[in-house]
N, CA, C, O and CB atoms as a CASP TS submission, in Angstrom:
PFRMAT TS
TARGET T0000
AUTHOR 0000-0000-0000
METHOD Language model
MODEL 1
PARENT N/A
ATOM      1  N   UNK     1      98.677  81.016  73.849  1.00  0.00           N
ATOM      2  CA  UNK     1      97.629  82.001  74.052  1.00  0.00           C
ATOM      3  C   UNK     1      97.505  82.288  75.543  1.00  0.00           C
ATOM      4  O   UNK     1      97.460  81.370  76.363  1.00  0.00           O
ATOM      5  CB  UNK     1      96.280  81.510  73.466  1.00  0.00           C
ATOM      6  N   UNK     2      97.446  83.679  75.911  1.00  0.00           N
ATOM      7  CA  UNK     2      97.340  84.332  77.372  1.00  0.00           C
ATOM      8  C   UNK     2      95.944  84.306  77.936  1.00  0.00           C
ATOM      9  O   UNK     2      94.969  84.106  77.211  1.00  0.00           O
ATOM     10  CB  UNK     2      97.796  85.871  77.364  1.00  0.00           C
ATOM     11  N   UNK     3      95.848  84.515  79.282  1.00  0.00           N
ATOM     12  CA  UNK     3      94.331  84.689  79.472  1.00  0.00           C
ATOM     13  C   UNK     3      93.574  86.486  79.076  1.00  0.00           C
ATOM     14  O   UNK     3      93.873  87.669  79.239  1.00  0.00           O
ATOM     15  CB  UNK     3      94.119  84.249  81.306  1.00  0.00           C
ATOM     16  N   UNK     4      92.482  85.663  78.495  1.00  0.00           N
ATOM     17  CA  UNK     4      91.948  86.581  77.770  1.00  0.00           C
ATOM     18  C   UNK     4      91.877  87.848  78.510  1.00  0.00           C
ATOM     19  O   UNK     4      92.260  88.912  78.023  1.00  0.00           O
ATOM     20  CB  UNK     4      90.753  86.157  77.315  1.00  0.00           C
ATOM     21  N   UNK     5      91.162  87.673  80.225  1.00  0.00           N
ATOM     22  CA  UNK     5      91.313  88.388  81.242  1.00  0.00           C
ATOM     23  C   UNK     5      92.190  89.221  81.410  1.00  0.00           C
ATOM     24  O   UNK     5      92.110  90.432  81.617  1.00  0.00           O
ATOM     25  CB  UNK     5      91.348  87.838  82.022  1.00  0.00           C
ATOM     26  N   UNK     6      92.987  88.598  81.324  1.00  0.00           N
ATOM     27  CA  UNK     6      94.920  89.773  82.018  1.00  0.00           C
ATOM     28  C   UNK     6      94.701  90.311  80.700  1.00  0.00           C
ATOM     29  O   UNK     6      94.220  91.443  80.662  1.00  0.00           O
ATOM     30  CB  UNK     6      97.258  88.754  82.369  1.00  0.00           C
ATOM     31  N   UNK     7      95.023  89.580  79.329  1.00  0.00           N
ATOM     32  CA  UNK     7      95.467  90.694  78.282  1.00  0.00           C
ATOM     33  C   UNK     7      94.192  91.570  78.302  1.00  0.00           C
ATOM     34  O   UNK     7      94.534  92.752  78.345  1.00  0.00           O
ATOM     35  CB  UNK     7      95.861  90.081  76.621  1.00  0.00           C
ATOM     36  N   UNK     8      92.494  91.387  78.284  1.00  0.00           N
ATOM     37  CA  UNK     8      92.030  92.317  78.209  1.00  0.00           C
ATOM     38  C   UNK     8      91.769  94.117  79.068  1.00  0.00           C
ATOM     39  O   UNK     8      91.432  95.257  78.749  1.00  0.00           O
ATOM     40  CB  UNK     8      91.365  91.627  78.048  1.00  0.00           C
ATOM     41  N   UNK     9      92.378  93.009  80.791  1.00  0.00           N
ATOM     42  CA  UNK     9      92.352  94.357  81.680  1.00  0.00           C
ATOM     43  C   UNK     9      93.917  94.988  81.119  1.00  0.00           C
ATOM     44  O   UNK     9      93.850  96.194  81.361  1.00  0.00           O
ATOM     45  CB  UNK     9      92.258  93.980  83.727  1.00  0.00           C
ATOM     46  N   UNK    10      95.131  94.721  80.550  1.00  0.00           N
ATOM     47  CA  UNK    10      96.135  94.814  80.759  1.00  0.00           C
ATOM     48  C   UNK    10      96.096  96.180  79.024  1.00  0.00           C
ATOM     49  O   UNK    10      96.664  97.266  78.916  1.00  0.00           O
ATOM     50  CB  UNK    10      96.986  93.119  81.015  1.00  0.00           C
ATOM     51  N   UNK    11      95.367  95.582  78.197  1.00  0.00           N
ATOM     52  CA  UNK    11      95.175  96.728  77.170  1.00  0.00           C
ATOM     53  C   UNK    11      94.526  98.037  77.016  1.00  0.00           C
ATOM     54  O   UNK    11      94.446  98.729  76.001  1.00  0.00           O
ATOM     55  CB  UNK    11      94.735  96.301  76.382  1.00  0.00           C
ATOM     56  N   UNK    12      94.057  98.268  78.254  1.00  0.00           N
ATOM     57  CA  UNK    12      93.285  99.268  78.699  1.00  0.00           C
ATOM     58  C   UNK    12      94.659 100.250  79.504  1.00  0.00           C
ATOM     59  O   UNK    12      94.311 101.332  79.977  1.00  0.00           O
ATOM     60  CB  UNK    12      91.889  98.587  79.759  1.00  0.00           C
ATOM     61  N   UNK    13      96.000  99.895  79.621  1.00  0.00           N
ATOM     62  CA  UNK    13      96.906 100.712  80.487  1.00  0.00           C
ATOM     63  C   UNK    13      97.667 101.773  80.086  1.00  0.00           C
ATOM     64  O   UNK    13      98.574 101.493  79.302  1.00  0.00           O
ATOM     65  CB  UNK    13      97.736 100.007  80.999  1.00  0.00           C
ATOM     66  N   UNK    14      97.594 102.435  80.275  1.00  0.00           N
ATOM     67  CA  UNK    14      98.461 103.780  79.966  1.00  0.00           C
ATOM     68  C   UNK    14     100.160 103.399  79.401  1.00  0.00           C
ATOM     69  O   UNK    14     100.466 102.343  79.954  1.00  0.00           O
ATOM     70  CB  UNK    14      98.546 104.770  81.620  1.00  0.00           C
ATOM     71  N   UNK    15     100.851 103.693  78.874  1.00  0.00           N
ATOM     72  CA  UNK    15     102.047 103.477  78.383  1.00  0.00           C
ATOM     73  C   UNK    15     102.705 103.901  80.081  1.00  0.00           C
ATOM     74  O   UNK    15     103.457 103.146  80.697  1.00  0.00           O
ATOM     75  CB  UNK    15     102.464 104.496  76.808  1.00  0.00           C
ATOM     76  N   UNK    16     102.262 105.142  80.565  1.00  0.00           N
ATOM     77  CA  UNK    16     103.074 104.919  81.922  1.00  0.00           C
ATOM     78  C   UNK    16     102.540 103.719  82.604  1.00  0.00           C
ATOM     79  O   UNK    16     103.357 102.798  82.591  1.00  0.00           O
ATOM     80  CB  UNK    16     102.964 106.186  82.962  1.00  0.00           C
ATOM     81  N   UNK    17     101.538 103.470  83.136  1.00  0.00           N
ATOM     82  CA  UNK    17     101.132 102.197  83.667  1.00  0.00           C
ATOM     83  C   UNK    17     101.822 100.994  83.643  1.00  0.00           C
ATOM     84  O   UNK    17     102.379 100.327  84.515  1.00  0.00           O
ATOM     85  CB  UNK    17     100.139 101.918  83.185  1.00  0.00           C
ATOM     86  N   UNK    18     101.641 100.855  82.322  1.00  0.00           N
ATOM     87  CA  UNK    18     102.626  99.359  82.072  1.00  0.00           C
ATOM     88  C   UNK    18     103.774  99.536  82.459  1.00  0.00           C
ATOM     89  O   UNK    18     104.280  98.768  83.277  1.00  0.00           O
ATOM     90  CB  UNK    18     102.876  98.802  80.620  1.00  0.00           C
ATOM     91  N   UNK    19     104.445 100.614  81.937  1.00  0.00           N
ATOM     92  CA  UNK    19     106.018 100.683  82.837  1.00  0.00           C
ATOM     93  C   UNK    19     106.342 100.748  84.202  1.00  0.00           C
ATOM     94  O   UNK    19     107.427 100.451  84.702  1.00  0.00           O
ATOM     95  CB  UNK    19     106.716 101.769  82.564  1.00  0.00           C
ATOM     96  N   UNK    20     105.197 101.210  84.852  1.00  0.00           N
ATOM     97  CA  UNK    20     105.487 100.903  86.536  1.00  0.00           C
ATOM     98  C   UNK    20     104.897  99.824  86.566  1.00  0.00           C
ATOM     99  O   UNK    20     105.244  99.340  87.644  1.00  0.00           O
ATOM    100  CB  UNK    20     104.917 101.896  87.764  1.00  0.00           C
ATOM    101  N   UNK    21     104.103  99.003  85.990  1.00  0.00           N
ATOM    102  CA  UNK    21     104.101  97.423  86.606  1.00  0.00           C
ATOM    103  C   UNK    21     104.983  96.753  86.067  1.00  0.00           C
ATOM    104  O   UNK    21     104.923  95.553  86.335  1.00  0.00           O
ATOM    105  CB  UNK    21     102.887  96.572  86.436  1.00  0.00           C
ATOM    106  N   UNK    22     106.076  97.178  85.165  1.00  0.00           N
ATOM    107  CA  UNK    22     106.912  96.498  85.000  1.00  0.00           C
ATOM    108  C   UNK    22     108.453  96.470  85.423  1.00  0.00           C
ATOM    109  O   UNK    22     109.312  95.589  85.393  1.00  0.00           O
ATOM    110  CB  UNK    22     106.723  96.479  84.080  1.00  0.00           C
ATOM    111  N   UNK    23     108.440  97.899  85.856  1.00  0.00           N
ATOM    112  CA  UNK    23     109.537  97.986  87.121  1.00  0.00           C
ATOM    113  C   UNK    23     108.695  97.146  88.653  1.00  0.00           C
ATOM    114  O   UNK    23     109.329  96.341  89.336  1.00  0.00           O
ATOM    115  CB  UNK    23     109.919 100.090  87.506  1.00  0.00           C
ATOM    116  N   UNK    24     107.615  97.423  88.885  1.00  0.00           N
ATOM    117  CA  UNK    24     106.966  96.630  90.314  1.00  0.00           C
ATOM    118  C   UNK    24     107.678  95.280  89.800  1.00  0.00           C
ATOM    119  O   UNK    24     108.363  94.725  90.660  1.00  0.00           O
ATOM    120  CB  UNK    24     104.851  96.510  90.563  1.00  0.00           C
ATOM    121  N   UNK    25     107.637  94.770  88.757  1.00  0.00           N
ATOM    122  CA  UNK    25     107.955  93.085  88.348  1.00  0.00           C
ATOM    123  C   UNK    25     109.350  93.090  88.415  1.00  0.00           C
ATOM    124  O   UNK    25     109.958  92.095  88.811  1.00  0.00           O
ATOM    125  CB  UNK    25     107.446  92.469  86.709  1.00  0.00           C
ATOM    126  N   UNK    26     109.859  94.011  88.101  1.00  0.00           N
ATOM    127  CA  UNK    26     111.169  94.087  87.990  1.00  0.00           C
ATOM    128  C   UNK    26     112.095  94.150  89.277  1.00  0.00           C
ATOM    129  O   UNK    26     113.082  93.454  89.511  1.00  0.00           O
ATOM    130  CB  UNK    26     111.351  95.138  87.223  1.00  0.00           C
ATOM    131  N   UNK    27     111.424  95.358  90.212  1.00  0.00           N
ATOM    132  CA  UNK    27     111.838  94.920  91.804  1.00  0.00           C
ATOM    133  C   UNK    27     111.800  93.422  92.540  1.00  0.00           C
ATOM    134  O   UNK    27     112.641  92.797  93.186  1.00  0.00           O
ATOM    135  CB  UNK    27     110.891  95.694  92.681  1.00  0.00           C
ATOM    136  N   UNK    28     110.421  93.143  92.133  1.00  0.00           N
ATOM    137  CA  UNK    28     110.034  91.699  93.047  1.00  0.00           C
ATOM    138  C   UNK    28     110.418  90.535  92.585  1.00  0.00           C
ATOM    139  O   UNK    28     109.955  89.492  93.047  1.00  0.00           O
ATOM    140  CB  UNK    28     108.597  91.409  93.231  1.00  0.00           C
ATOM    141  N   UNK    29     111.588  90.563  91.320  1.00  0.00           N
ATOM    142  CA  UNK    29     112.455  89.724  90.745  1.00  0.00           C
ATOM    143  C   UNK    29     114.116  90.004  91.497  1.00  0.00           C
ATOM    144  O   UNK    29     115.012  89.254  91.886  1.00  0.00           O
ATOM    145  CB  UNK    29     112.324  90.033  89.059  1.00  0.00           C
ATOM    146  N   UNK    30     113.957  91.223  91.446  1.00  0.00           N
ATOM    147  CA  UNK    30     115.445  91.535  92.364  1.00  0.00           C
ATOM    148  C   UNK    30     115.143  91.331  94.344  1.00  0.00           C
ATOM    149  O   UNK    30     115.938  90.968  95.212  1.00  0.00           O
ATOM    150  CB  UNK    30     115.984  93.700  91.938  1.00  0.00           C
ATOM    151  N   UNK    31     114.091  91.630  94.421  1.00  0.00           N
ATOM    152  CA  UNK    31     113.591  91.046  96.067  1.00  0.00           C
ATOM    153  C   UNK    31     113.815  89.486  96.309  1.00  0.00           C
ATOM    154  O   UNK    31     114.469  89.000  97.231  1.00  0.00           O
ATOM    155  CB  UNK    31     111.771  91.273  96.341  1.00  0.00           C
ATOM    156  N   UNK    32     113.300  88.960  95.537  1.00  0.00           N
ATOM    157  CA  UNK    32     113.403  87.774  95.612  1.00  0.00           C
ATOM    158  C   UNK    32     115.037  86.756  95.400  1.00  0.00           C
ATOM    159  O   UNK    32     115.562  85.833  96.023  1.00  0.00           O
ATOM    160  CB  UNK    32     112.387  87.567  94.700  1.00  0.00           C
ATOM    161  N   UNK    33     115.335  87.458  94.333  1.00  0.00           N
ATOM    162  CA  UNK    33     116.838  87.285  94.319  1.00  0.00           C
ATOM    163  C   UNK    33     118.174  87.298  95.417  1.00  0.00           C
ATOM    164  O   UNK    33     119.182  86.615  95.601  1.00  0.00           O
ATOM    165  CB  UNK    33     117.079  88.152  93.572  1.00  0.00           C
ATOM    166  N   UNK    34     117.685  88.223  95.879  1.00  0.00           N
ATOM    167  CA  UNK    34     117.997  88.426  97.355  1.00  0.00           C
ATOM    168  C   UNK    34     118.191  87.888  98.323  1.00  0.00           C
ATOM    169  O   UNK    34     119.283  87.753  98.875  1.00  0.00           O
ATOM    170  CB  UNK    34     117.492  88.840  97.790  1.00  0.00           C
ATOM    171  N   UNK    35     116.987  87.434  98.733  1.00  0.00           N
ATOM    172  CA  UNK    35     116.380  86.776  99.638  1.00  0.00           C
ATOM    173  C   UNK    35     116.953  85.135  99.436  1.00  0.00           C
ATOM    174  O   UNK    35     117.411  84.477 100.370  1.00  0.00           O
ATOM    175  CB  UNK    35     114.783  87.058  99.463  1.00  0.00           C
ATOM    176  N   UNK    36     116.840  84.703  98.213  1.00  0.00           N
ATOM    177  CA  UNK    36     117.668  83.525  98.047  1.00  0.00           C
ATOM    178  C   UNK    36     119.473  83.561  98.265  1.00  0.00           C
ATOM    179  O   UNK    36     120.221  82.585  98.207  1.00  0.00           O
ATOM    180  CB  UNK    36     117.309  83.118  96.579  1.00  0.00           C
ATOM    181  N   UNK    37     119.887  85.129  98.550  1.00  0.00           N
ATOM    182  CA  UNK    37     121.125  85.138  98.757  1.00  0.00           C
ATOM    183  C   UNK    37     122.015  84.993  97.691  1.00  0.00           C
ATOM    184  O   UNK    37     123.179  84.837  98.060  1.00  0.00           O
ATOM    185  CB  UNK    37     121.335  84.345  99.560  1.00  0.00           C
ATOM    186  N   UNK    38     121.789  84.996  96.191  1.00  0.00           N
ATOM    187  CA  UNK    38     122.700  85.369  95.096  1.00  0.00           C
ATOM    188  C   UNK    38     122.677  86.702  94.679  1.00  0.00           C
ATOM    189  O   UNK    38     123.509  86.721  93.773  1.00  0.00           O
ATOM    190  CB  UNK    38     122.470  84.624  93.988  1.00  0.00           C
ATOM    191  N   UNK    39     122.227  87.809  94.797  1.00  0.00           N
ATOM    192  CA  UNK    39     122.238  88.798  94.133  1.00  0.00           C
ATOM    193  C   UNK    39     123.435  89.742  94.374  1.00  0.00           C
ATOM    194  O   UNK    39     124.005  89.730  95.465  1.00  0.00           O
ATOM    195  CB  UNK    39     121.092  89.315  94.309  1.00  0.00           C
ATOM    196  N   UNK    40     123.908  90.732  93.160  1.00  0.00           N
ATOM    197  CA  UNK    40     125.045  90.987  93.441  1.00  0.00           C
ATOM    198  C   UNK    40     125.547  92.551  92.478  1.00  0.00           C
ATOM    199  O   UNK    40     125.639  92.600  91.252  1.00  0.00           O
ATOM    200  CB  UNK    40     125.818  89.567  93.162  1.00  0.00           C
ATOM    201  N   UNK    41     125.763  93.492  93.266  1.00  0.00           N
ATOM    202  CA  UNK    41     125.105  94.358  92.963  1.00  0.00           C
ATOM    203  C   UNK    41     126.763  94.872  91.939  1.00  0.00           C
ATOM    204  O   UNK    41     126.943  95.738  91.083  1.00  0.00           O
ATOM    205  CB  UNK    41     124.260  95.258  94.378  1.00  0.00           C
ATOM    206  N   UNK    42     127.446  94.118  92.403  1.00  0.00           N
ATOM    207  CA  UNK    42     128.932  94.557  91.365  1.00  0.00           C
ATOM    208  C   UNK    42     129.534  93.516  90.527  1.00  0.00           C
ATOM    209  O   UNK    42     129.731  92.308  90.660  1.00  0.00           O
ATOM    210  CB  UNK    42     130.295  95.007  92.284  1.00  0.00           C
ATOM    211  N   UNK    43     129.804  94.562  89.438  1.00  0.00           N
ATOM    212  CA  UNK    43     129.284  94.455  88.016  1.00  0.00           C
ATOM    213  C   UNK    43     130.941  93.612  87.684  1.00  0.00           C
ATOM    214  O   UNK    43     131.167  92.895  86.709  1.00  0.00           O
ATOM    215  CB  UNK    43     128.771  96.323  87.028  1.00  0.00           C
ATOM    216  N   UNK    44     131.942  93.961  88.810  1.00  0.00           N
ATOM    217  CA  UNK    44     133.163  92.574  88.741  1.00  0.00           C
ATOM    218  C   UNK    44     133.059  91.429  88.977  1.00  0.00           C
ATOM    219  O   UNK    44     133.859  90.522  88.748  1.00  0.00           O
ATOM    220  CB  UNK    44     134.150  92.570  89.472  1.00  0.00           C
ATOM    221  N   UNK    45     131.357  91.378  89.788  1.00  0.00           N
ATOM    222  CA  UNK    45     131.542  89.874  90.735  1.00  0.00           C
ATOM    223  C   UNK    45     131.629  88.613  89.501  1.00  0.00           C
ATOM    224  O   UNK    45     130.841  88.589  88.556  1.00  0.00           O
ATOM    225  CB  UNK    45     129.820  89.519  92.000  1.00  0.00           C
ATOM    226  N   UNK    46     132.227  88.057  89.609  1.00  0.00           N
ATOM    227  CA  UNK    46     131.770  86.958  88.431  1.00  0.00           C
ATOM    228  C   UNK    46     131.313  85.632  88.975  1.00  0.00           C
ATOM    229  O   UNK    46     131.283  84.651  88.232  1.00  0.00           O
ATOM    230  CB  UNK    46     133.017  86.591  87.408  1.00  0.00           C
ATOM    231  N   UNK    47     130.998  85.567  90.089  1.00  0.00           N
ATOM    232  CA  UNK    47     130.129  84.308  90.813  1.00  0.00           C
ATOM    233  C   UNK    47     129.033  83.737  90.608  1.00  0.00           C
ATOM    234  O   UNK    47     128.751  82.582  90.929  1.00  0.00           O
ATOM    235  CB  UNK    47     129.836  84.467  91.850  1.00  0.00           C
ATOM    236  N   UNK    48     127.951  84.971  89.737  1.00  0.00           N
ATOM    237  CA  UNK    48     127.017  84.310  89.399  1.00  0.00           C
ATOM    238  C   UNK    48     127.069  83.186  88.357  1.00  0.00           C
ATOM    239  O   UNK    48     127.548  83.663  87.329  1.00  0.00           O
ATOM    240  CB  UNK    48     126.279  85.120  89.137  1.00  0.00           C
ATOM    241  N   UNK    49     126.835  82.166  88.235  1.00  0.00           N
ATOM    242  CA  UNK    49     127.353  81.350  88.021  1.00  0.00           C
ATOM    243  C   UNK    49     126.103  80.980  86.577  1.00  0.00           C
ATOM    244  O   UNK    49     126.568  80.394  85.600  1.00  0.00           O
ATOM    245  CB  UNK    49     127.683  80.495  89.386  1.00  0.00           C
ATOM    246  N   UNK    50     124.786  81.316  86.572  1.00  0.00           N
ATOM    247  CA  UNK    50     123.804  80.728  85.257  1.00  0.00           C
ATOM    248  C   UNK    50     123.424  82.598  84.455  1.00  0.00           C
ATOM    249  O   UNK    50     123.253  83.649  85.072  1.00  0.00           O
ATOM    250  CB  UNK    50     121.745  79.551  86.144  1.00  0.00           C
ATOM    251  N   UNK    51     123.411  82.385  83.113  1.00  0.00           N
ATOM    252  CA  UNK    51     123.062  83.354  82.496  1.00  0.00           C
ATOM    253  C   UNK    51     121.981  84.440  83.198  1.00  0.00           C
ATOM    254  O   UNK    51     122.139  85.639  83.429  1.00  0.00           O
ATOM    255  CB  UNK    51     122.661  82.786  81.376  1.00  0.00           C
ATOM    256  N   UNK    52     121.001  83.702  83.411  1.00  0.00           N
ATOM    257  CA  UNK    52     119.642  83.945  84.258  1.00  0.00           C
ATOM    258  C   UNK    52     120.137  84.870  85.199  1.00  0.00           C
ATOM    259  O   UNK    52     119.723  86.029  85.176  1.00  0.00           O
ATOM    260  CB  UNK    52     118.926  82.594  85.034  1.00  0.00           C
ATOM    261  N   UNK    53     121.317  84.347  86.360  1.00  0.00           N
ATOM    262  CA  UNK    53     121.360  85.182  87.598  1.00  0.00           C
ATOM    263  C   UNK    53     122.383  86.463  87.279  1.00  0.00           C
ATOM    264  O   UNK    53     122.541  87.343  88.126  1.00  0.00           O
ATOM    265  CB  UNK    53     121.910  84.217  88.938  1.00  0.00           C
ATOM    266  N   UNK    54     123.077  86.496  85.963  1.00  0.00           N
ATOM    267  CA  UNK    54     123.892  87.377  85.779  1.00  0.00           C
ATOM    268  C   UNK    54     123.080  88.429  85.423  1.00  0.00           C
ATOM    269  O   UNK    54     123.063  89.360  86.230  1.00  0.00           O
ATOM    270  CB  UNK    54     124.863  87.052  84.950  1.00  0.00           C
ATOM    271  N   UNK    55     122.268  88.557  84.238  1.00  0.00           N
ATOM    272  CA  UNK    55     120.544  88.982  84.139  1.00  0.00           C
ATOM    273  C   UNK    55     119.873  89.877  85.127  1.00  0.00           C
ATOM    274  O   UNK    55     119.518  91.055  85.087  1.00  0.00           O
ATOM    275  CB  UNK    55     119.631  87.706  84.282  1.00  0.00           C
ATOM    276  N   UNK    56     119.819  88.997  85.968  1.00  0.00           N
ATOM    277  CA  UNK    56     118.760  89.663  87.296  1.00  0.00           C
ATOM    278  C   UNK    56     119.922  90.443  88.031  1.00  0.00           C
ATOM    279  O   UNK    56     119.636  91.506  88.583  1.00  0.00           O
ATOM    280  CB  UNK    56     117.848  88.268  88.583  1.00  0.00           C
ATOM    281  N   UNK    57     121.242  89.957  88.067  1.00  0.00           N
ATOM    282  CA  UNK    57     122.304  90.979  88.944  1.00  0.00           C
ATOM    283  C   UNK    57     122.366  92.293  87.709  1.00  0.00           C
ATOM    284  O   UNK    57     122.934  93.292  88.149  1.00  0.00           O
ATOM    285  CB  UNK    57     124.280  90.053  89.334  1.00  0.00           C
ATOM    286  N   UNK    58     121.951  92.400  86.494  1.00  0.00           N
ATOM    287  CA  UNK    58     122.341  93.798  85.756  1.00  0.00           C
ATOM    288  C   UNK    58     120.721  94.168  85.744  1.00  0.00           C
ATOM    289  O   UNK    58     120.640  95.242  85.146  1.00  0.00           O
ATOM    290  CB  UNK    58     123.290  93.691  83.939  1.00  0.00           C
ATOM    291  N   UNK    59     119.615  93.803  86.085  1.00  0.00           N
ATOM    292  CA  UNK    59     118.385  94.328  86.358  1.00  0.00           C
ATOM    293  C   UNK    59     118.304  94.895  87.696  1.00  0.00           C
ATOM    294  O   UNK    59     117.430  95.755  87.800  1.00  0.00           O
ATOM    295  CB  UNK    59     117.413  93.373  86.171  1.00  0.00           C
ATOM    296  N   UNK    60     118.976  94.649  88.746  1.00  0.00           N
ATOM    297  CA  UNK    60     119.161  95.016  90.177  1.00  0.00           C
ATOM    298  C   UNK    60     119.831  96.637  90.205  1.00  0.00           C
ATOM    299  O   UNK    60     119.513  97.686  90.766  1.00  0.00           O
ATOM    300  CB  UNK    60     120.250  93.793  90.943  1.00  0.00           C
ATOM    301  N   UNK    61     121.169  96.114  89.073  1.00  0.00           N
ATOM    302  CA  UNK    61     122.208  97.550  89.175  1.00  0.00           C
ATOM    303  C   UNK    61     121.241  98.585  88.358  1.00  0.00           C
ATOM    304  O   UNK    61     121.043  99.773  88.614  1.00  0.00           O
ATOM    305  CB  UNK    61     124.065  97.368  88.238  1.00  0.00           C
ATOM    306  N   UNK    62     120.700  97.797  87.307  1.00  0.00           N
ATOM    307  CA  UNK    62     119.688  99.221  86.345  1.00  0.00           C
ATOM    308  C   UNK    62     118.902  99.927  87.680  1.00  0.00           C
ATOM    309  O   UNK    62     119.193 101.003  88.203  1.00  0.00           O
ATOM    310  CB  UNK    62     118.034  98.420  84.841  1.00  0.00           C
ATOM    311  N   UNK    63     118.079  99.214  87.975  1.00  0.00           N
ATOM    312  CA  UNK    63     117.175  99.638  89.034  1.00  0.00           C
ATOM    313  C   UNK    63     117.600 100.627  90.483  1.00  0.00           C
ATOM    314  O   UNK    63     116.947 101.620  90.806  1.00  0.00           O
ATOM    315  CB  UNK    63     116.686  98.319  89.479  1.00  0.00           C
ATOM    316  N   UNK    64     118.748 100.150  91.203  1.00  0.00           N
ATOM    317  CA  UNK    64     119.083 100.737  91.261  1.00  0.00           C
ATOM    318  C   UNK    64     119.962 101.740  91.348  1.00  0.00           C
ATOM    319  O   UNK    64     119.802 102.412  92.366  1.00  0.00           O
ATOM    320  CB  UNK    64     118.803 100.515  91.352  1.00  0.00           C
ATOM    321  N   UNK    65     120.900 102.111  90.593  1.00  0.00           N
ATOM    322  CA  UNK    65     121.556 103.133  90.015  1.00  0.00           C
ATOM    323  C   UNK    65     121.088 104.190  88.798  1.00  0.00           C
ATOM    324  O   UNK    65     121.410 105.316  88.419  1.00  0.00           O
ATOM    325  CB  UNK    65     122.550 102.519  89.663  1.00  0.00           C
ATOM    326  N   UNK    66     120.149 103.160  88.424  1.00  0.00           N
ATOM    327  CA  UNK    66     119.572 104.272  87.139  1.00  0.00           C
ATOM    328  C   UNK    66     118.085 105.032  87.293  1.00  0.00           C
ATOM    329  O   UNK    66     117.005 104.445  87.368  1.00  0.00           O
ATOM    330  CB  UNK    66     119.379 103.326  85.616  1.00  0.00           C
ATOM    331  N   UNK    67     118.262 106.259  87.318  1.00  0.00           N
ATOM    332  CA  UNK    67     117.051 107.340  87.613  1.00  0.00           C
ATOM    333  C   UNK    67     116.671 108.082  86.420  1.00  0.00           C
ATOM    334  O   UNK    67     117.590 108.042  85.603  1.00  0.00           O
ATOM    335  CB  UNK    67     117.448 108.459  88.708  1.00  0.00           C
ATOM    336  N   UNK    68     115.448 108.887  85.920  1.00  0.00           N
ATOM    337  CA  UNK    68     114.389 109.559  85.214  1.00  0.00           C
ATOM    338  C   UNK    68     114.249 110.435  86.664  1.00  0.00           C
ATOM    339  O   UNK    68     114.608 110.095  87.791  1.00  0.00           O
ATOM    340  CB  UNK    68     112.935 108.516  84.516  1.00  0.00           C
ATOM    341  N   UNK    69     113.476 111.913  86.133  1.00  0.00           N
ATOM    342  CA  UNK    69     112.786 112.365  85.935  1.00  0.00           C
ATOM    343  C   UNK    69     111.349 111.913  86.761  1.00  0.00           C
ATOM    344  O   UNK    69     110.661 111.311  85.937  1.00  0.00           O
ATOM    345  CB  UNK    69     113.005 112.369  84.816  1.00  0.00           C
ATOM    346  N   UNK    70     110.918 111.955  87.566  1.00  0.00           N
ATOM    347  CA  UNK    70     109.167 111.822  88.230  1.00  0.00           C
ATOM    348  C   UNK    70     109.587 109.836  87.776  1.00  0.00           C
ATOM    349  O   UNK    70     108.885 109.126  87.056  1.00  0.00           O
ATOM    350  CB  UNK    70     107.142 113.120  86.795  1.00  0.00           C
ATOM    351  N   UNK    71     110.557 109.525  88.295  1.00  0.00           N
ATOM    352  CA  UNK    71     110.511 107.857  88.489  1.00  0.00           C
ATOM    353  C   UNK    71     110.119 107.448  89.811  1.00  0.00           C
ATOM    354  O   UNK    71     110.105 106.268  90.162  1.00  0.00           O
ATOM    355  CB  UNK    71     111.935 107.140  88.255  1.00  0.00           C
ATOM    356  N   UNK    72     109.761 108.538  90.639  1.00  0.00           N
ATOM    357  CA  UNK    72     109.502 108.274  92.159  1.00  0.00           C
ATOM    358  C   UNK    72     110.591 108.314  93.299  1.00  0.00           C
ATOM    359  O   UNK    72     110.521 108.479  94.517  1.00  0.00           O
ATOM    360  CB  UNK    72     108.977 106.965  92.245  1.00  0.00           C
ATOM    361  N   UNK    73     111.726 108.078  92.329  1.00  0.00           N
ATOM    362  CA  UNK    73     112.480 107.695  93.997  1.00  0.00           C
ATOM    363  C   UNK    73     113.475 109.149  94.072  1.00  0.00           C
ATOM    364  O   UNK    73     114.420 109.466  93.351  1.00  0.00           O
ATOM    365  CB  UNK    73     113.800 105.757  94.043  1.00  0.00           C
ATOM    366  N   UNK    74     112.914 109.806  95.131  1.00  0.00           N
ATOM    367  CA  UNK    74     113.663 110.875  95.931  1.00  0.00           C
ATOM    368  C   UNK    74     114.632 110.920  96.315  1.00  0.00           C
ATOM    369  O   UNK    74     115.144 112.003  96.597  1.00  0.00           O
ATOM    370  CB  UNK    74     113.345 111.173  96.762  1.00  0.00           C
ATOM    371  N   UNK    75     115.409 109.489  96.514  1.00  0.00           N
ATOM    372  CA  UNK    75     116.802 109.371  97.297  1.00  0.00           C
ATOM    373  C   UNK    75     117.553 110.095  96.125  1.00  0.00           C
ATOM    374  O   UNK    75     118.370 110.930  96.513  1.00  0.00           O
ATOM    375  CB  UNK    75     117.438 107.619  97.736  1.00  0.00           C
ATOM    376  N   UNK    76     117.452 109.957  94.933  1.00  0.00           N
ATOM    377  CA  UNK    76     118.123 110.334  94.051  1.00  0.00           C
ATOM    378  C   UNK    76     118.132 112.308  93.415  1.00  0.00           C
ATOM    379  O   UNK    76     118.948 112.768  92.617  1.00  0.00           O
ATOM    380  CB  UNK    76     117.625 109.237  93.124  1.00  0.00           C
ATOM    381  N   UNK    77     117.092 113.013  94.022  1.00  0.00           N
ATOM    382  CA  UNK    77     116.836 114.447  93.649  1.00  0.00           C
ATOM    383  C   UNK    77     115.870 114.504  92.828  1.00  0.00           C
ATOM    384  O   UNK    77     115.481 115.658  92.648  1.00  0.00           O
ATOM    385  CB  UNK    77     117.886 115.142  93.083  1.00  0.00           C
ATOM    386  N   UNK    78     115.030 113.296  91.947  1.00  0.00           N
ATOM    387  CA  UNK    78     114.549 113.617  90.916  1.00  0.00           C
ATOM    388  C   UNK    78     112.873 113.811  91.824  1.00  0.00           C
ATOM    389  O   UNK    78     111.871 114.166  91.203  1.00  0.00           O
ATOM    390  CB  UNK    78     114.896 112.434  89.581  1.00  0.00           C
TER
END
């Protein structure tokens, strides 16, 4: 069982909402990845070495290589 708190502010969110806090979660999993110095943005590397970090290296490439429509990021035209 979750805290009642988070799930109750968290059911009040817009279907867009939740999806940008879940790309925000989704960046600051690939930031962090980083920063520890495994992350790896090609999709030949085969170094990552635990399921987990292979995971977060194809959540990095989704993020960024893959664009929508009003997803925010301009580098891309949208």
């Amino acid at each position: 069982m979750g805290d009642p708190s988070y799930e109750a502010e968290h059911e009040q969110q817009s279907e867009t909402d939740y999806l940008r806090e879940i790309e925000r979660l989704a960046r600051a999993v690939v930031e962090e990845a980083g920063s520890e110095g495994w992350l790896a943005f090609d999709p030949d590397d085969e170094s990552s070495p635990t399921p987990l970090q292979r995971s977060v290296n194809e959540l990095a490439r989704s993020l960024r290589f893959t664009h929508f429509e009003d997803d925010g990021c301009l580098d891309h035209g949208f």
